[in-house]
PDB file with one MODEL, atoms N, CA, C and O in Angstrom:
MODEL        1
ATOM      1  N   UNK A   1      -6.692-140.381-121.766  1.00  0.00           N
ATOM      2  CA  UNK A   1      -7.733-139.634-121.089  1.00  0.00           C
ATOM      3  C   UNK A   1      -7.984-140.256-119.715  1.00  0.00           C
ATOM      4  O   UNK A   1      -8.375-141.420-119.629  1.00  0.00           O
ATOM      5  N   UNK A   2      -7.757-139.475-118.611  1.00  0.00           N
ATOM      6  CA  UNK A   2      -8.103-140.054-117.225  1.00  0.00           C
ATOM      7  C   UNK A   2      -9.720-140.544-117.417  1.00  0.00           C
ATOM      8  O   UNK A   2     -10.548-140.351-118.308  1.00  0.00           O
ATOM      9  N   UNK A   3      -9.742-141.229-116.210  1.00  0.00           N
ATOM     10  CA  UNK A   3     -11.397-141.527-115.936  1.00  0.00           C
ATOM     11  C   UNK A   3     -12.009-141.397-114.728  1.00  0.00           C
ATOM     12  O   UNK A   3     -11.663-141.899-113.659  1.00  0.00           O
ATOM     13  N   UNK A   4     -13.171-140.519-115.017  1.00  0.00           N
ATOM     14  CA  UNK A   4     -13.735-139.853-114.014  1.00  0.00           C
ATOM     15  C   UNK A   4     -13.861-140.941-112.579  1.00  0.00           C
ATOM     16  O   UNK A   4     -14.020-142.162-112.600  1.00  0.00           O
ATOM     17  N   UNK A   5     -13.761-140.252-111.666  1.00  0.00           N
ATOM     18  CA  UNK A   5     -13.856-140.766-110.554  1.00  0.00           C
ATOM     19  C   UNK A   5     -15.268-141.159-109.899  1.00  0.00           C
ATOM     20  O   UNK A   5     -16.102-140.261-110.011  1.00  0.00           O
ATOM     21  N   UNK A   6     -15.745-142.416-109.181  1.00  0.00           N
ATOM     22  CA  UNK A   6     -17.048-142.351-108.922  1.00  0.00           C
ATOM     23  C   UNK A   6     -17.108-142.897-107.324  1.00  0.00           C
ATOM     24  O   UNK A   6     -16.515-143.873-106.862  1.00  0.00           O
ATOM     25  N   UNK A   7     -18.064-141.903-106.583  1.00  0.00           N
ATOM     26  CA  UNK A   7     -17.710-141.568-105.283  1.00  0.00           C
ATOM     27  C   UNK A   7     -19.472-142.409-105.118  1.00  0.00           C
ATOM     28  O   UNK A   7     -20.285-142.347-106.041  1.00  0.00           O
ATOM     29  N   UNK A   8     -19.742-143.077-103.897  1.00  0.00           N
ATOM     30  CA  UNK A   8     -20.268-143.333-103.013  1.00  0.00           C
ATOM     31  C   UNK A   8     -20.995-142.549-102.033  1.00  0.00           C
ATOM     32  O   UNK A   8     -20.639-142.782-100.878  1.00  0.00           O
ATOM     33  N   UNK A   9     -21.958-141.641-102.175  1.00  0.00           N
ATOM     34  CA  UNK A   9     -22.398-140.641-101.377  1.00  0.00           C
ATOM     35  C   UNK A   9     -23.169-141.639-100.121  1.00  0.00           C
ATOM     36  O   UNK A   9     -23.760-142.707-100.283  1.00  0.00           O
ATOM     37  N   UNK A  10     -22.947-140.934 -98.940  1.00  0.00           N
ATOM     38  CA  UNK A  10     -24.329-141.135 -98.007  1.00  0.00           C
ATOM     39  C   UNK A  10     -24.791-139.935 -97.757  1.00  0.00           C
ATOM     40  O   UNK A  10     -24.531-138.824 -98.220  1.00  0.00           O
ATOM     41  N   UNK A  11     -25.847-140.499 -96.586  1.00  0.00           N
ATOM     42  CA  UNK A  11     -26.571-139.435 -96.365  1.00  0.00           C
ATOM     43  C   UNK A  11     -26.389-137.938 -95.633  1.00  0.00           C
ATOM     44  O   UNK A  11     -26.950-136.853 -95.782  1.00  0.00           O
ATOM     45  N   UNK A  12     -25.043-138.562 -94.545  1.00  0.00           N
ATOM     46  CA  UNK A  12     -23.985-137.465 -94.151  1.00  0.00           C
ATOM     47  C   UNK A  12     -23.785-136.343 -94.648  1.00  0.00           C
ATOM     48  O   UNK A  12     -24.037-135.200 -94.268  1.00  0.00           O
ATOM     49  N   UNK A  13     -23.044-137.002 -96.025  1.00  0.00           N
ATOM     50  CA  UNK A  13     -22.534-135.964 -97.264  1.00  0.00           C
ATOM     51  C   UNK A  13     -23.670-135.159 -97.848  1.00  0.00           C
ATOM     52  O   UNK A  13     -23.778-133.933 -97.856  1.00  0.00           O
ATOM     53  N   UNK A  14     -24.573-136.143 -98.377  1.00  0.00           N
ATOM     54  CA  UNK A  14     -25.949-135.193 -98.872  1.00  0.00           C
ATOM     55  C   UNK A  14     -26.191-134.543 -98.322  1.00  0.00           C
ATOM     56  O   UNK A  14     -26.103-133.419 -98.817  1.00  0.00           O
ATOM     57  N   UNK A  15     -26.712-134.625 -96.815  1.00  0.00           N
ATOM     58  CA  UNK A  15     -27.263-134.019 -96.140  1.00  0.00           C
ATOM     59  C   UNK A  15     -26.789-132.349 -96.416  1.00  0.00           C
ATOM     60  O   UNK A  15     -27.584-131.458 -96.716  1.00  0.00           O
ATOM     61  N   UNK A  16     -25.370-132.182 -96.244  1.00  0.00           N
ATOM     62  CA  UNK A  16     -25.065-131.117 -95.943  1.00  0.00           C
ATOM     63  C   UNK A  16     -24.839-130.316 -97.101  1.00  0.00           C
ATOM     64  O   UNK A  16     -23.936-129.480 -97.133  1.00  0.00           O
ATOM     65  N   UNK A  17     -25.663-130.544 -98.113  1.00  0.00           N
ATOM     66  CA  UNK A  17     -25.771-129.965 -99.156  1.00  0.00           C
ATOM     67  C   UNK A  17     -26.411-128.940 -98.964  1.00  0.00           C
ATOM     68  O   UNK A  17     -26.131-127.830 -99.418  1.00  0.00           O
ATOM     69  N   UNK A  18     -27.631-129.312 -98.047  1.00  0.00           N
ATOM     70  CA  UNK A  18     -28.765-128.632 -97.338  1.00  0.00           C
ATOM     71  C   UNK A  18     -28.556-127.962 -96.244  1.00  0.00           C
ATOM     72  O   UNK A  18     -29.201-126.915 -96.192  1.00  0.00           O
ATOM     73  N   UNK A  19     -27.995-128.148 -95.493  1.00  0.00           N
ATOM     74  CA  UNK A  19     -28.038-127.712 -93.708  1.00  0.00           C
ATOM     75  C   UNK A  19     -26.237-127.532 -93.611  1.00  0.00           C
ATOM     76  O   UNK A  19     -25.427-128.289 -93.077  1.00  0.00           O
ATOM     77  N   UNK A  20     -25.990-126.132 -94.401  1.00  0.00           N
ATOM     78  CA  UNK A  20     -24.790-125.845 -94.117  1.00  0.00           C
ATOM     79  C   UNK A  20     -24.338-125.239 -92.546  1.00  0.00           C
ATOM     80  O   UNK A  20     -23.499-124.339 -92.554  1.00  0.00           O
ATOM     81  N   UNK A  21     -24.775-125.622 -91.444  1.00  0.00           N
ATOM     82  CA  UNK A  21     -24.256-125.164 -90.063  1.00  0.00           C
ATOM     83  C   UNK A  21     -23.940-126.528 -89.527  1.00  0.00           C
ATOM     84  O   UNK A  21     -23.936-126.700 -88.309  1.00  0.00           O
ATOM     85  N   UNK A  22     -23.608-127.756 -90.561  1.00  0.00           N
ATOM     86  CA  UNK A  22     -22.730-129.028 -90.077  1.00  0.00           C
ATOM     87  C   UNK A  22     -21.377-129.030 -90.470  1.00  0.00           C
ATOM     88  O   UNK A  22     -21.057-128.526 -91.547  1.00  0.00           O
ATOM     89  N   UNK A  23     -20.332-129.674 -89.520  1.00  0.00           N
ATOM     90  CA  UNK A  23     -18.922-129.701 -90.127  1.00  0.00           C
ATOM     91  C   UNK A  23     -19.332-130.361 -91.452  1.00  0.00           C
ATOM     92  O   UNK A  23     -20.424-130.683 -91.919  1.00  0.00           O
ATOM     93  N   UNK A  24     -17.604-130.480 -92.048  1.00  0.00           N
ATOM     94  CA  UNK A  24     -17.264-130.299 -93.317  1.00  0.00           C
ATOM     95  C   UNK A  24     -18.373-130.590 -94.537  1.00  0.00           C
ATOM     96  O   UNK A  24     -18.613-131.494 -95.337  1.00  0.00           O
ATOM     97  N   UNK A  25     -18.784-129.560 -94.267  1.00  0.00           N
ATOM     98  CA  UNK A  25     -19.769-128.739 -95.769  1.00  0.00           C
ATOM     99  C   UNK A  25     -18.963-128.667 -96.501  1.00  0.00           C
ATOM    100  O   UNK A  25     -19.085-129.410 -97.475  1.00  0.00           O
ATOM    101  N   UNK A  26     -17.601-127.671 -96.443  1.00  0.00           N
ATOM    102  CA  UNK A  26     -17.302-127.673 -97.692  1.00  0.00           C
ATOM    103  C   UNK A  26     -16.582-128.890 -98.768  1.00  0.00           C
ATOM    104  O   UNK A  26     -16.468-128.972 -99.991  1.00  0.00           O
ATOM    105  N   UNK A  27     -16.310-129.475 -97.983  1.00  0.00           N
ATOM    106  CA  UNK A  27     -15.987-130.772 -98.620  1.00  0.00           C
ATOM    107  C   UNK A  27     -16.810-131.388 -99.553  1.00  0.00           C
ATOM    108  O   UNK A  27     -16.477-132.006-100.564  1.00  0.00           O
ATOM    109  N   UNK A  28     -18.108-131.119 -99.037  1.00  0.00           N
ATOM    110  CA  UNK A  28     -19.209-132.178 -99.440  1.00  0.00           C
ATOM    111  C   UNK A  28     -19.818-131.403-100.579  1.00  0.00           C
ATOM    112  O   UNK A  28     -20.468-132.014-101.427  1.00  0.00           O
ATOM    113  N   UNK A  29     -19.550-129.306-100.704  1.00  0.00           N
ATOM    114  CA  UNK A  29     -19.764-128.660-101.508  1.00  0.00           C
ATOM    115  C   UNK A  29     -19.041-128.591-103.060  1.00  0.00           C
ATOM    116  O   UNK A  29     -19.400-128.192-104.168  1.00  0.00           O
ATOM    117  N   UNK A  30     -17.629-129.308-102.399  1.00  0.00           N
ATOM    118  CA  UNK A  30     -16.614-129.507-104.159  1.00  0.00           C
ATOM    119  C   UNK A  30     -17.026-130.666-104.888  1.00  0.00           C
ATOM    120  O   UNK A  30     -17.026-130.845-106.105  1.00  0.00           O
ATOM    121  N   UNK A  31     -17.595-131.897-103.385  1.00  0.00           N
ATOM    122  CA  UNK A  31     -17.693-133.018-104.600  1.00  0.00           C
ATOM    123  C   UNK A  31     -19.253-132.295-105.472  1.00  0.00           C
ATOM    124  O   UNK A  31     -19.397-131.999-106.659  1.00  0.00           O
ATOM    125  N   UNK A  32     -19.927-132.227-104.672  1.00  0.00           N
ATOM    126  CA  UNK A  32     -21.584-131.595-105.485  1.00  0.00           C
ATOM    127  C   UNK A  32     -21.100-130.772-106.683  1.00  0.00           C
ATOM    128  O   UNK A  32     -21.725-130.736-107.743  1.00  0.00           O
ATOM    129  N   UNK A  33     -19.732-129.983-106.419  1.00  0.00           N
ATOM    130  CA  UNK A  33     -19.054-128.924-107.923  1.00  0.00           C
ATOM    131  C   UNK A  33     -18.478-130.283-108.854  1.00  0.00           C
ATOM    132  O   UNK A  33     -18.540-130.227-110.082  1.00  0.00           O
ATOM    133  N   UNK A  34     -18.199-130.885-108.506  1.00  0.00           N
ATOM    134  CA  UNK A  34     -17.270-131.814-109.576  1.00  0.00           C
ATOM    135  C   UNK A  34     -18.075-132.760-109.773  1.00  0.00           C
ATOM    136  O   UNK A  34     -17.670-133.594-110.583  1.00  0.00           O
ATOM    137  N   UNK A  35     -18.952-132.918-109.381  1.00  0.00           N
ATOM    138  CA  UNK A  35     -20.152-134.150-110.078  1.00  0.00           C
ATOM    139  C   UNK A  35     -21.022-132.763-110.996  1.00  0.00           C
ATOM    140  O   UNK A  35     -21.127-133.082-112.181  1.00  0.00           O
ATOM    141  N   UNK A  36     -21.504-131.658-110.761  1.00  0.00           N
ATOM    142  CA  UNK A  36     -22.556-130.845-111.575  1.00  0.00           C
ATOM    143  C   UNK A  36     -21.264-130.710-112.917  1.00  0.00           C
ATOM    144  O   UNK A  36     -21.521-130.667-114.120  1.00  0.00           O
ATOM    145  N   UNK A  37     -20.025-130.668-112.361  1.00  0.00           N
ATOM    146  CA  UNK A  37     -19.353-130.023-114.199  1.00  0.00           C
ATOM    147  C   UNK A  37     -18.790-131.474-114.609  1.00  0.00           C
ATOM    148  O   UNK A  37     -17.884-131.636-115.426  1.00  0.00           O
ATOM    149  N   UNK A  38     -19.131-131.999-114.260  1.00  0.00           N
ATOM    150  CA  UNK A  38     -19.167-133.596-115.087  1.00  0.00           C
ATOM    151  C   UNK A  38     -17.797-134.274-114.616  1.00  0.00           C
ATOM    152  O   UNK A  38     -17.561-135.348-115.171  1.00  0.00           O
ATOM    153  N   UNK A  39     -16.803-133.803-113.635  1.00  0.00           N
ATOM    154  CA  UNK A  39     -15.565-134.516-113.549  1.00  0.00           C
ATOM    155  C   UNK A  39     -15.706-135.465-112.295  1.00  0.00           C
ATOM    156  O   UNK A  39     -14.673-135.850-111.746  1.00  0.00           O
ATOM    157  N   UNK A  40     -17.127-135.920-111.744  1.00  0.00           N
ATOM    158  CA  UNK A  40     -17.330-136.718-110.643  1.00  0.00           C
ATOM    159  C   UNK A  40     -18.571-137.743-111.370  1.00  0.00           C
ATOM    160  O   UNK A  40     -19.331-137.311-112.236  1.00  0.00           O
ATOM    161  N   UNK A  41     -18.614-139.095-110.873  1.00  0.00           N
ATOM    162  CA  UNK A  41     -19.868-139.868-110.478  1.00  0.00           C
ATOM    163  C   UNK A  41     -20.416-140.212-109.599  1.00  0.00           C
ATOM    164  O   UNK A  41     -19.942-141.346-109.526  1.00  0.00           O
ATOM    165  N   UNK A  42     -21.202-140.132-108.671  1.00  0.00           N
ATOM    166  CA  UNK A  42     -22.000-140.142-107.628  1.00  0.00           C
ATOM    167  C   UNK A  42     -23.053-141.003-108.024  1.00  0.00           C
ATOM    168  O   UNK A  42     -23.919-141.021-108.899  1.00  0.00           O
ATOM    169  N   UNK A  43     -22.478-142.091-106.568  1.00  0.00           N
ATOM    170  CA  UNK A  43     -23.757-143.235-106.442  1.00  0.00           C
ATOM    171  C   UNK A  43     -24.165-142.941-105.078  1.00  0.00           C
ATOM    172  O   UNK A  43     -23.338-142.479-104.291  1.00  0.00           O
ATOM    173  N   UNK A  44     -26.094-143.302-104.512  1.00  0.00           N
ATOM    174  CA  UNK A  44     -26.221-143.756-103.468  1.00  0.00           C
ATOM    175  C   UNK A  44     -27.008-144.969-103.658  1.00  0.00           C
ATOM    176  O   UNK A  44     -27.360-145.510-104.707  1.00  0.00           O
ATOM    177  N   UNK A  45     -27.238-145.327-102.320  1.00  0.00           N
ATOM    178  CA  UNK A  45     -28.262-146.575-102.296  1.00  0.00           C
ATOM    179  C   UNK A  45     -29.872-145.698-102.634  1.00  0.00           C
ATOM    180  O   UNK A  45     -29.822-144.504-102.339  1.00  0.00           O
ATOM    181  N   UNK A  46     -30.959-146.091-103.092  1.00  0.00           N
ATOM    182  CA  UNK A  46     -32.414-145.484-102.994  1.00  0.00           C
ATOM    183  C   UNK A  46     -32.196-144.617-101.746  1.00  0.00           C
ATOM    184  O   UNK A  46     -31.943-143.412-101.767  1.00  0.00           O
ATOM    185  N   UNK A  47     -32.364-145.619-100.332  1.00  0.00           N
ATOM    186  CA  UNK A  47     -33.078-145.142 -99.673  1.00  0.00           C
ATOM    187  C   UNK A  47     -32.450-143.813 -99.110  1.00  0.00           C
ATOM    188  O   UNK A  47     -32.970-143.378 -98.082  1.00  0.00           O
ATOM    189  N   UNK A  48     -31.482-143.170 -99.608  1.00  0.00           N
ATOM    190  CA  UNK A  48     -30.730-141.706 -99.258  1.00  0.00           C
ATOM    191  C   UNK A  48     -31.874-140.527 -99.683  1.00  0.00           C
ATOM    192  O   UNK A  48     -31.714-139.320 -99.497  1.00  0.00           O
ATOM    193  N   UNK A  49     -32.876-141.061-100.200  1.00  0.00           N
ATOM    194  CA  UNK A  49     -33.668-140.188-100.379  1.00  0.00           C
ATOM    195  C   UNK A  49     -34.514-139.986 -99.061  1.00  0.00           C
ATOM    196  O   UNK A  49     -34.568-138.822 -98.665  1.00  0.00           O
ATOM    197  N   UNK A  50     -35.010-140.695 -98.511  1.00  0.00           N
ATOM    198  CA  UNK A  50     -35.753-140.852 -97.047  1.00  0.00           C
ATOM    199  C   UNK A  50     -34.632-140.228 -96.010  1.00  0.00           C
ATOM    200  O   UNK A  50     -34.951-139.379 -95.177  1.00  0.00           O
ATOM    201  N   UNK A  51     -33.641-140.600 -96.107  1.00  0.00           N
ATOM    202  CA  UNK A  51     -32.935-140.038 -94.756  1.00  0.00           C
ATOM    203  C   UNK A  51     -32.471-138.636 -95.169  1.00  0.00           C
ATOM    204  O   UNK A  51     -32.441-137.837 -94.232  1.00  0.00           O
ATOM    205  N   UNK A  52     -32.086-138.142 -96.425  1.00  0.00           N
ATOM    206  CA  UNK A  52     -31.982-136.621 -96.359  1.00  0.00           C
ATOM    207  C   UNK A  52     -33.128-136.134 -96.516  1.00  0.00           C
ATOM    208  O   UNK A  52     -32.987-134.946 -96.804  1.00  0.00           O
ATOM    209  N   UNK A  53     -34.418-136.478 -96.474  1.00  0.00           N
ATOM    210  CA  UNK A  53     -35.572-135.815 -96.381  1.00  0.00           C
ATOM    211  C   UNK A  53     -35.770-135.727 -94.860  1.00  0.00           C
ATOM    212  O   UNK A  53     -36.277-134.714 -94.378  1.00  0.00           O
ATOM    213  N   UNK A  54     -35.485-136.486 -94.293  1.00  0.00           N
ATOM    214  CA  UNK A  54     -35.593-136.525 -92.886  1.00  0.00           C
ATOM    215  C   UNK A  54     -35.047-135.914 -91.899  1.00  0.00           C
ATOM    216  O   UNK A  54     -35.642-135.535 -90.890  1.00  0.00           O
ATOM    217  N   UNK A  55     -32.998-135.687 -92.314  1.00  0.00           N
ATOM    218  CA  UNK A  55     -32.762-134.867 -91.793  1.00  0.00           C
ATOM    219  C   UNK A  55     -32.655-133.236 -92.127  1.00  0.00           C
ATOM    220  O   UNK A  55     -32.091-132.311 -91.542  1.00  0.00           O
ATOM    221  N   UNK A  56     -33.403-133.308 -93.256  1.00  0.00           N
ATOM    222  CA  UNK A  56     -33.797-131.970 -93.099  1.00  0.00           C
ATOM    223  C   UNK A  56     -35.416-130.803 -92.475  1.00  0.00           C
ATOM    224  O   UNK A  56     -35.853-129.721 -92.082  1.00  0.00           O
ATOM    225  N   UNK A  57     -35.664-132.417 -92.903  1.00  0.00           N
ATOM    226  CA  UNK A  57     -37.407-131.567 -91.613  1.00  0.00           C
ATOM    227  C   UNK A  57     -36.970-131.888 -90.410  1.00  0.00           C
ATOM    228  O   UNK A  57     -37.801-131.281 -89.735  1.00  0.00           O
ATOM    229  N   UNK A  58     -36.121-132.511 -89.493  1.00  0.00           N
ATOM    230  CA  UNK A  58     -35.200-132.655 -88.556  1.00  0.00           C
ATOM    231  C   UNK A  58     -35.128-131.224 -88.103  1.00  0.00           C
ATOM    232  O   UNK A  58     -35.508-130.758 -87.029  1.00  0.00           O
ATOM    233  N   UNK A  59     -34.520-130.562 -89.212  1.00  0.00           N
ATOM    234  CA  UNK A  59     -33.722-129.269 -88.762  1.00  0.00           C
ATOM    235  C   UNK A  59     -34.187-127.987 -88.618  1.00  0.00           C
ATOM    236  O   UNK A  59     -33.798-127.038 -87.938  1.00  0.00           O
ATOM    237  N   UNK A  60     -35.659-128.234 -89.868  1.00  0.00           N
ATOM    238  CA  UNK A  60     -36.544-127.530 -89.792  1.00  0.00           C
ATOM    239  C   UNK A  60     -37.995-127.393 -88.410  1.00  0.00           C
ATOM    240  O   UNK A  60     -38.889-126.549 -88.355  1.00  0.00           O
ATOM    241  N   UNK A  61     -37.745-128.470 -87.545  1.00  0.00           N
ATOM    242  CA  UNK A  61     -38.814-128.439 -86.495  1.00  0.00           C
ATOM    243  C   UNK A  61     -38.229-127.796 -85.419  1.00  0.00           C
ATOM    244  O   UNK A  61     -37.018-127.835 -85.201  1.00  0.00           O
ATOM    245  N   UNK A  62     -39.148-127.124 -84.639  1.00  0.00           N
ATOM    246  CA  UNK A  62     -38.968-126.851 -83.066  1.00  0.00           C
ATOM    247  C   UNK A  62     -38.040-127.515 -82.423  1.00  0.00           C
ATOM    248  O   UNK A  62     -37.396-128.205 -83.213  1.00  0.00           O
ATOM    249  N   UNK A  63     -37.660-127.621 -81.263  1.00  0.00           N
ATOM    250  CA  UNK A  63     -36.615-128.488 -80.339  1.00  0.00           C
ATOM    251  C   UNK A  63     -36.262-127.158 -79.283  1.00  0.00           C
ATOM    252  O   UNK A  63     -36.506-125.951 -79.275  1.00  0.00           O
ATOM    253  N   UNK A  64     -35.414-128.310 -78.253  1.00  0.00           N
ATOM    254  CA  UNK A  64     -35.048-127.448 -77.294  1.00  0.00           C
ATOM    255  C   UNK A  64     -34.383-126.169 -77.670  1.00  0.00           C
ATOM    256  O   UNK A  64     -34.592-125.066 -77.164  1.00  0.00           O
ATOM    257  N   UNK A  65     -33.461-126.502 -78.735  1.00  0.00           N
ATOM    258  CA  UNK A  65     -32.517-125.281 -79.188  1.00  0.00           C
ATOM    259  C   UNK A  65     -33.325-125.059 -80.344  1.00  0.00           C
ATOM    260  O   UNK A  65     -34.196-125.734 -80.894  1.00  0.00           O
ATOM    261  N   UNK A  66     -32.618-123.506 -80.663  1.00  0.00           N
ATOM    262  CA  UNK A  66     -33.788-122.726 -82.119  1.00  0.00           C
ATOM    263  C   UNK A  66     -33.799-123.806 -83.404  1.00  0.00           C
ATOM    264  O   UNK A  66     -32.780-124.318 -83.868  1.00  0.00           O
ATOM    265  N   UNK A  67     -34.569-123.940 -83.672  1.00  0.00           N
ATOM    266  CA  UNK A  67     -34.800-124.393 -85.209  1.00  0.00           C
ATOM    267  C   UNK A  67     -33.654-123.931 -85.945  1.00  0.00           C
ATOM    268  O   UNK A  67     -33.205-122.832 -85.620  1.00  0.00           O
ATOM    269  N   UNK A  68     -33.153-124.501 -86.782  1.00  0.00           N
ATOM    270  CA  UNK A  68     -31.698-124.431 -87.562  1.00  0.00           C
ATOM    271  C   UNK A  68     -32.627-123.930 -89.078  1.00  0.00           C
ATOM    272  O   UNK A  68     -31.994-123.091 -89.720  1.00  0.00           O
ATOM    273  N   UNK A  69     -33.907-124.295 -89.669  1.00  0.00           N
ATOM    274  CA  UNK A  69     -34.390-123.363 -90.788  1.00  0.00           C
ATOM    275  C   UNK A  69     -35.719-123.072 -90.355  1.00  0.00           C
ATOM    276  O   UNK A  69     -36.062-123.370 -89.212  1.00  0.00           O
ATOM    277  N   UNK A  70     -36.505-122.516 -91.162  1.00  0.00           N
ATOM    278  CA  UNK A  70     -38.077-122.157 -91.288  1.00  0.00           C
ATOM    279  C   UNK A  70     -38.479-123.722 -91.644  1.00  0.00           C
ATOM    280  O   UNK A  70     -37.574-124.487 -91.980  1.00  0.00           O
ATOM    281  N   UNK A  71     -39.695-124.141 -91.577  1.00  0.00           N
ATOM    282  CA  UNK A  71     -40.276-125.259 -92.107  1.00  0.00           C
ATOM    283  C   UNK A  71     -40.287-125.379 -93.501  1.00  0.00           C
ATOM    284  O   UNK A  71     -39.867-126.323 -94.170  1.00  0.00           O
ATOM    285  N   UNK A  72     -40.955-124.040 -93.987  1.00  0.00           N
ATOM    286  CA  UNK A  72     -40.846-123.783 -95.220  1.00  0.00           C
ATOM    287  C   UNK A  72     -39.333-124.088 -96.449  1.00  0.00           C
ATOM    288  O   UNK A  72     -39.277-124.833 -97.428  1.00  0.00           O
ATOM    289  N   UNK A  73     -38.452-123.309 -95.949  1.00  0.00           N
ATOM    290  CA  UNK A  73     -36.994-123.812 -96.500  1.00  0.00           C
ATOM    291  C   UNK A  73     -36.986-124.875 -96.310  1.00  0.00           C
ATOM    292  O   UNK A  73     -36.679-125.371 -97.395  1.00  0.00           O
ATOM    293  N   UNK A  74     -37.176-125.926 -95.354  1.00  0.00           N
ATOM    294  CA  UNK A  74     -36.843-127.089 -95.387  1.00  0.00           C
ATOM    295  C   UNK A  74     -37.617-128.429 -96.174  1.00  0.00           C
ATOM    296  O   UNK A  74     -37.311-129.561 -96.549  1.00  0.00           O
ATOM    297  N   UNK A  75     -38.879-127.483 -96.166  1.00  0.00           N
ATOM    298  CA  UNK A  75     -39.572-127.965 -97.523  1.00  0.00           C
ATOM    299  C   UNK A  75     -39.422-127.830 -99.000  1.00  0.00           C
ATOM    300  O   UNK A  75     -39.779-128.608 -99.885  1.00  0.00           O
ATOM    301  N   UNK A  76     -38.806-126.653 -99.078  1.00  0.00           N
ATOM    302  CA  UNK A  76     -38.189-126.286-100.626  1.00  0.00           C
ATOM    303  C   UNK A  76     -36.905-127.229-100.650  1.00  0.00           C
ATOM    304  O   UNK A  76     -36.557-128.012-101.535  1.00  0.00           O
ATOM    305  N   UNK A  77     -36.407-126.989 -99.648  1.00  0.00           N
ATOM    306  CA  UNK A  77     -34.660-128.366 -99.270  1.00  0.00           C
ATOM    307  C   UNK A  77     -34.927-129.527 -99.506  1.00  0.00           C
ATOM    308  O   UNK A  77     -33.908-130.166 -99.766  1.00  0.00           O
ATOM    309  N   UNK A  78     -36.008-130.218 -99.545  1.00  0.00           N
ATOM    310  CA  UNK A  78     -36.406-131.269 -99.401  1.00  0.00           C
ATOM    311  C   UNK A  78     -37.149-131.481-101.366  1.00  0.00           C
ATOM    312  O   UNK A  78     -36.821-132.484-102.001  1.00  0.00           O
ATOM    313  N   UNK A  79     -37.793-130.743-101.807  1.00  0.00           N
ATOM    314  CA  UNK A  79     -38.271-130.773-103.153  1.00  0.00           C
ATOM    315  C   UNK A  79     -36.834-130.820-103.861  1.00  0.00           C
ATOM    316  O   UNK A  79     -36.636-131.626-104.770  1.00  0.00           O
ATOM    317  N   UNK A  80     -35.875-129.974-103.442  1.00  0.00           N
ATOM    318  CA  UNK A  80     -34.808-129.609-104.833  1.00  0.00           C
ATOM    319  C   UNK A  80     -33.709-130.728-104.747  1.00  0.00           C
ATOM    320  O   UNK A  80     -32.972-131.002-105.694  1.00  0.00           O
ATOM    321  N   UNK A  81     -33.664-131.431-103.364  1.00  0.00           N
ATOM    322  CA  UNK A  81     -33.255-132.917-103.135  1.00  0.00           C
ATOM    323  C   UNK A  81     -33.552-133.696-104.188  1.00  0.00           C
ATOM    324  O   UNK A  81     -32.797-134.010-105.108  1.00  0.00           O
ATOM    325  N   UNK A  82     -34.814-134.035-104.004  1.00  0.00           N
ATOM    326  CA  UNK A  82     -35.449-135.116-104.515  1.00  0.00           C
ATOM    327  C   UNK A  82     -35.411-135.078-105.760  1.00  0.00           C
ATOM    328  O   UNK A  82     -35.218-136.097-106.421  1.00  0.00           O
ATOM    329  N   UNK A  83     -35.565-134.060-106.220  1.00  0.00           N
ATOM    330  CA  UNK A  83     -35.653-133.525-108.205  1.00  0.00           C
ATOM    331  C   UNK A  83     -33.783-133.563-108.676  1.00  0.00           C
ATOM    332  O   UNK A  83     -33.430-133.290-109.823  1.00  0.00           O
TER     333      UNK A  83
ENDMDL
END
């Protein structure tokens, strides 16, 4: 029986779980498929929780260029993170 593979996430990768208008999403979308059907392990350090919370109200605020979500989505982005 092979043995599952166990990957090292940062916050990069997380991130774009959330804020699919960054390069390679989809990359970061197969490992999220192969860790949910059980053929991945995924570690981070704690604090990946603070920085993908961050860059996603990041994306959700005002700025020179349009806001990339509503505040709101990026608050639901930010709950379904964390849970």
């Amino acid at each position: 029986m092979a043995s599952i593979p166990n990957y090292a996430v940062d916050a990069s990768v997380a991130s774009k779980w959330h804020l699919r208008d960054e390069q390679y999403v989809e990359p970061s979308m197969t490992l999220l498929k192969e860790f949910r059907e059980g053929r991945a392990y995924l570690t981070a350090p704690d604090y990946i929780l603070h920085e993908v919370a961050n860059a996603i109200l990041k994306a959700s605020r005002r700025s020179s260029r349009e806001h990339r979500m509503s505040f709101e989505v990026g608050r639901r982005a930010v709950e379904v993170f964390l849970r």
